[in-house]
C-alpha positions in Angstrom: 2.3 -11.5 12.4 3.4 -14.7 13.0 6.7 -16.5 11.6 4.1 -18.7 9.3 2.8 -15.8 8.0 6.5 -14.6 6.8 7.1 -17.9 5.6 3.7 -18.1 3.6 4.3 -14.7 2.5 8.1 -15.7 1.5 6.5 -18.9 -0.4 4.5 -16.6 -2.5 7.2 -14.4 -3.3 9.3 -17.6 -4.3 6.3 -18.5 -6.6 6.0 -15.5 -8.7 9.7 -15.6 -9.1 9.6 -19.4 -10.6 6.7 -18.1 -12.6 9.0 -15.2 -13.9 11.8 -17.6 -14.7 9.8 -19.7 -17.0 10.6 -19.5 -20.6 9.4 -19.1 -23.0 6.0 -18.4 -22.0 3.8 -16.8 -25.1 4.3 -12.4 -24.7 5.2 -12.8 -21.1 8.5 -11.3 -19.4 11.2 -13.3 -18.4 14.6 -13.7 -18.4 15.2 -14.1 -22.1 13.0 -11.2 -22.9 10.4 -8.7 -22.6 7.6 -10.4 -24.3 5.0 -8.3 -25.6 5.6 -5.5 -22.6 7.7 -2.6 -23.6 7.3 -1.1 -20.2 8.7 -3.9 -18.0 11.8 -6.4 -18.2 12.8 -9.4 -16.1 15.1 -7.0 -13.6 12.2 -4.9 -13.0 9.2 -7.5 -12.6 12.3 -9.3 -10.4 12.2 -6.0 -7.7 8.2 -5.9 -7.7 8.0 -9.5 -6.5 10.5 -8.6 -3.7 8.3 -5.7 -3.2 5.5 -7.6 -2.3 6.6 -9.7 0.6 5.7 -7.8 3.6 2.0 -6.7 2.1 2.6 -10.6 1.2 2.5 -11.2 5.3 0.4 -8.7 6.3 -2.4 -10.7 4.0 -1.7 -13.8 5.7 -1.7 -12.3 9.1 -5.4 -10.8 8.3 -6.4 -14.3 6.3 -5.5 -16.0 9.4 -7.5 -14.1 11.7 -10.7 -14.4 9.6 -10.9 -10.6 8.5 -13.0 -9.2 5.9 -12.5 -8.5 2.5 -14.0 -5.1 2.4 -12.4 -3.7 5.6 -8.8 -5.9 5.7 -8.1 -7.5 2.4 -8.9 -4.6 -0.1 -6.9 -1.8 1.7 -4.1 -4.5 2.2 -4.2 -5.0 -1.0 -4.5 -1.4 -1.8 -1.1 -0.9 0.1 0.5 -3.2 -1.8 0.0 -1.9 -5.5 1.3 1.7 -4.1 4.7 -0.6 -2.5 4.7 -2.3 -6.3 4.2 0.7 -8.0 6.7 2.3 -5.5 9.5 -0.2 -6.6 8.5 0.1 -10.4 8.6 3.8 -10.7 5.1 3.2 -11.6 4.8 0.2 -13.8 1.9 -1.9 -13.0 4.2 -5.2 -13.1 1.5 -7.7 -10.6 -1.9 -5.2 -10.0 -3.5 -8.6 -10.7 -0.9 -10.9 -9.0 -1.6 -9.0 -5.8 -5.2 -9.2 -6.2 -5.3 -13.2 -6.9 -2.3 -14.0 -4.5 -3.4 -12.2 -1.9 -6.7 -14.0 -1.8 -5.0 -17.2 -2.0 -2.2 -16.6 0.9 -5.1 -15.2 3.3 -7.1 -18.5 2.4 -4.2 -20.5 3.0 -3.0 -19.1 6.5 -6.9 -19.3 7.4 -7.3 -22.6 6.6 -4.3 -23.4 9.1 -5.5 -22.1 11.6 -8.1 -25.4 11.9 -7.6 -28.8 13.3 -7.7 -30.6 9.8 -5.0 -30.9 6.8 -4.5 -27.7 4.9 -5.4 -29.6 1.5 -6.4 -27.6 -2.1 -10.4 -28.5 -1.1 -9.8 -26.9 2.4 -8.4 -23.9 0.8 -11.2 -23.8 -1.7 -13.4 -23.7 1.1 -12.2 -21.4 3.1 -12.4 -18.5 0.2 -16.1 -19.5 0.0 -16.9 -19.8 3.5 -15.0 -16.2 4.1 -14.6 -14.2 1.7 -17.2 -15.6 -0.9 -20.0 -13.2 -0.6 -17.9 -10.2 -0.7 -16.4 -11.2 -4.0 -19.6 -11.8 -5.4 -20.2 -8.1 -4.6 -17.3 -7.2 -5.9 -17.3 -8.9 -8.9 -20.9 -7.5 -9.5 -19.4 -4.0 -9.0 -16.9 -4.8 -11.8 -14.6 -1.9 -11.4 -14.3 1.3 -12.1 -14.6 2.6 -15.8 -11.2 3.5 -16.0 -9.7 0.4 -14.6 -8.8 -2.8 -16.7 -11.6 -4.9 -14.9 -13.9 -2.3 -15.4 -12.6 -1.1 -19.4 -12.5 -5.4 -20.0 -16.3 -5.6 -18.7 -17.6 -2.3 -20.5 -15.6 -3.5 -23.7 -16.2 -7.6 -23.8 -18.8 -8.1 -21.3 -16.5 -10.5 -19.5 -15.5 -10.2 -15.9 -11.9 -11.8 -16.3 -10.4 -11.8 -12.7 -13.0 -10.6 -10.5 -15.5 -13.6 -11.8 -13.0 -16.0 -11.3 -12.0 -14.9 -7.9 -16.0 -14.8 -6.9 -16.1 -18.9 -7.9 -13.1 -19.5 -5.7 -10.9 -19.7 -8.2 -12.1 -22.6 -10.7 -8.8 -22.2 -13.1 -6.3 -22.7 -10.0 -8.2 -25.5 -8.6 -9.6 -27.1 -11.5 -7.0 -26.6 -14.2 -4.0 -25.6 -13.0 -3.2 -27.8 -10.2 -4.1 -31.2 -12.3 -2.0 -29.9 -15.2 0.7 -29.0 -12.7 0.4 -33.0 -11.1 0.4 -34.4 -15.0 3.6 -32.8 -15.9 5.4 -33.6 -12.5 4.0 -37.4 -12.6 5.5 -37.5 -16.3 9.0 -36.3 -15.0 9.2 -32.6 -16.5 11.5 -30.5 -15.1 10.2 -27.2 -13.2 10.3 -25.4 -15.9 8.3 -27.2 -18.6 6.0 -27.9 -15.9 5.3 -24.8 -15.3 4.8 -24.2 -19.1 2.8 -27.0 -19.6 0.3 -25.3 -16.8 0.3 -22.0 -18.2 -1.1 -23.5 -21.7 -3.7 -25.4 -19.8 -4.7 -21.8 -18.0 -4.7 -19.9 -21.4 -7.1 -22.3 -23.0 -9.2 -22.0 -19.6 -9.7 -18.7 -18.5 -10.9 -15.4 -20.0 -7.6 -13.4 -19.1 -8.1 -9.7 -17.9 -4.5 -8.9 -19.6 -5.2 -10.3 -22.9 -9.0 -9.0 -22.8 -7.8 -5.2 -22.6 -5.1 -5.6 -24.9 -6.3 -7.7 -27.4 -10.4 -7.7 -26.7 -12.4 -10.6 -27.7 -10.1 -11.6 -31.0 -6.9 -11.8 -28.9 -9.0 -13.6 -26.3 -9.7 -16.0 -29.0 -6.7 -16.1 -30.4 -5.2 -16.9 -27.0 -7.1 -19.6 -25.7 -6.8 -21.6 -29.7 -3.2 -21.0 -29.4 -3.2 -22.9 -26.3 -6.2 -25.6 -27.3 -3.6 -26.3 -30.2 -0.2 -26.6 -28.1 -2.1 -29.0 -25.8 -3.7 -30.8 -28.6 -0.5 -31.8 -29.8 0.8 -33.1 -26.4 2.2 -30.2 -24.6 5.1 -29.9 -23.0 5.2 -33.9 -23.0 6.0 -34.4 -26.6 9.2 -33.3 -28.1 9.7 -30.5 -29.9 7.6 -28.6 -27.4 9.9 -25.6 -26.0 10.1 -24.6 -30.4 6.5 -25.0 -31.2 6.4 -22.7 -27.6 8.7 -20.2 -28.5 7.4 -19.3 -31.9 3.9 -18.7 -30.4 5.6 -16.4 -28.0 6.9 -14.8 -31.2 3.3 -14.5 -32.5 2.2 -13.3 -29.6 5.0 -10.8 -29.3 3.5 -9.3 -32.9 0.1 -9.1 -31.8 1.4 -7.1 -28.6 -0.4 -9.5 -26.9 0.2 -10.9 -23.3 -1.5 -13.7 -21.2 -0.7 -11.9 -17.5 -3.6 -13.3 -15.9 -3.2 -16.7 -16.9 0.8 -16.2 -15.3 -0.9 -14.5 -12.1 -3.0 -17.8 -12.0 0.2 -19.8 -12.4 2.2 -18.7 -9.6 -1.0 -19.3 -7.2 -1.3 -23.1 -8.5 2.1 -23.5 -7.7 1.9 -21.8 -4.3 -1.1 -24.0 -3.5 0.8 -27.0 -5.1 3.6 -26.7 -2.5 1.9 -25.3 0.9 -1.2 -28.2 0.6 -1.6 -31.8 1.1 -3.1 -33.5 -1.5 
């Protein structure tokens, strides 16, 4: 491990606490509230994220030397959901942070290790060029039957995470980080920046978290929410932290919870901050 590696590593860390911190994100923890999750709080989701620096490094350290997904990457990542659930006495706080973030960190400390700028495109290309076949093949295996992929894809016929991961990560790349430069190039703060992204994801994706706790109505339910919130400016029209708190009410009564469009936050803004361009 190298000292870019820790400090990649401590980047990502640093993102999925500002992801955390946001509020008031529809059903998600944070430091008003629990959301939708009865199992998990701000102080506990807080300790995970620390949790997850050193499997954090380790992923960087194998990214950078080009290792493989099925050998490296997956038991990394393995390791890290048992520190996670280690630190949560068994709360599954970030199983899908780990899986998206740690795809992302490894791309981004490969892509340094090249003569050229380490821009969003490079990054891109570096999960296809390294990893992208695996995660085809894993996304075709689609989990096992009793895990949330797997339940999601036998239940919906979606693939959530695992699909998006196989395509390089179309939602970071392709939604996130423009809605992320819209809001900054308007002067939001961090905070309704990071807002005004997560609504962009929620209207783009087909989240793993809302698809097993809510199935295809929730998914739907989701992603108009969000169509609707953008469709009346966002977080760049006033008014916009109410109109966003009462859907995080309604989403608190359907006990539903976009986690995989949060996970997907804190990678645009890790990418955001480590990339040129």
């Amino acid at each position: 491990m190298t000292a870019a590696d820790r400090a990649l590593a401590a980047a990502a860390v640093a993102a999925l606490h500002d992801e955390l911190s946001a509020y008031p994100k529809p059903g998600l923890v944070s430091p008003i509230d629990s959301g939708a999750h009865a199992d998990m709080d701000f102080a506990l989701m807080s300790r995970s994220a620390d949790a997850l620096l050193q499997p954090l490094t380790l992923l960087a350290a194998a990214g950078r030397e080009g290792r493989s997904f099925e050998e490296a990457l997956m038991p990394l990542g393995i390791d890290a959901e048992r520190r996670m659930l280690a630190a949560t006495g068994g709360v599954n706080t970030h199983r899908g942070a780990i899986f998206s973030m740690g795809l992302i960190v490894a791309a981004i400390a490969r892509t340094g290790t090249f003569d050229a700028p380490v821009t969003p495109d490079a990054v891109r290309a570096a999960l296809r060029r390294e990893w992208g076949e695996a995660l085809e093949a894993h996304a075709a295996r689609g989990g096992s039957a009793a895990s949330h992929g797997g339940l999601v894809r036998r239940r919906t016929g979606r693939d959530g995470a695992r699909r998006e991961a196989a395509l390089a990560f179309p939602a970071i790349f392709e939604v996130g980080l423009p809605a992320l430069r819209r809001a900054e190039q308007a002067g939001l703060d961090g905070n309704a920046s990071c807002i005004h992204t997560l609504f962009a994801l929620m209207e783009a994706v087909d989240d793993t978290t809302v698809l097993y706790r809510g199935g295809l109505d929730g998914s739907a339910f989701v992603r108009e929410a969000a169509a609707s919130f953008l469709a009346d400016g966002g977080c760049l029209t006033a008014g916009w932290h109410d109109r966003a708190e009462r859907l995080h009410r309604a989403f608190i009564a359907r006990n539903v919870s976009a986690g995989g469009s949060a996970d997907l936050l804190a990678c645009t803004l890790l990418v955001a901050r480590r990339c040129d361009g």
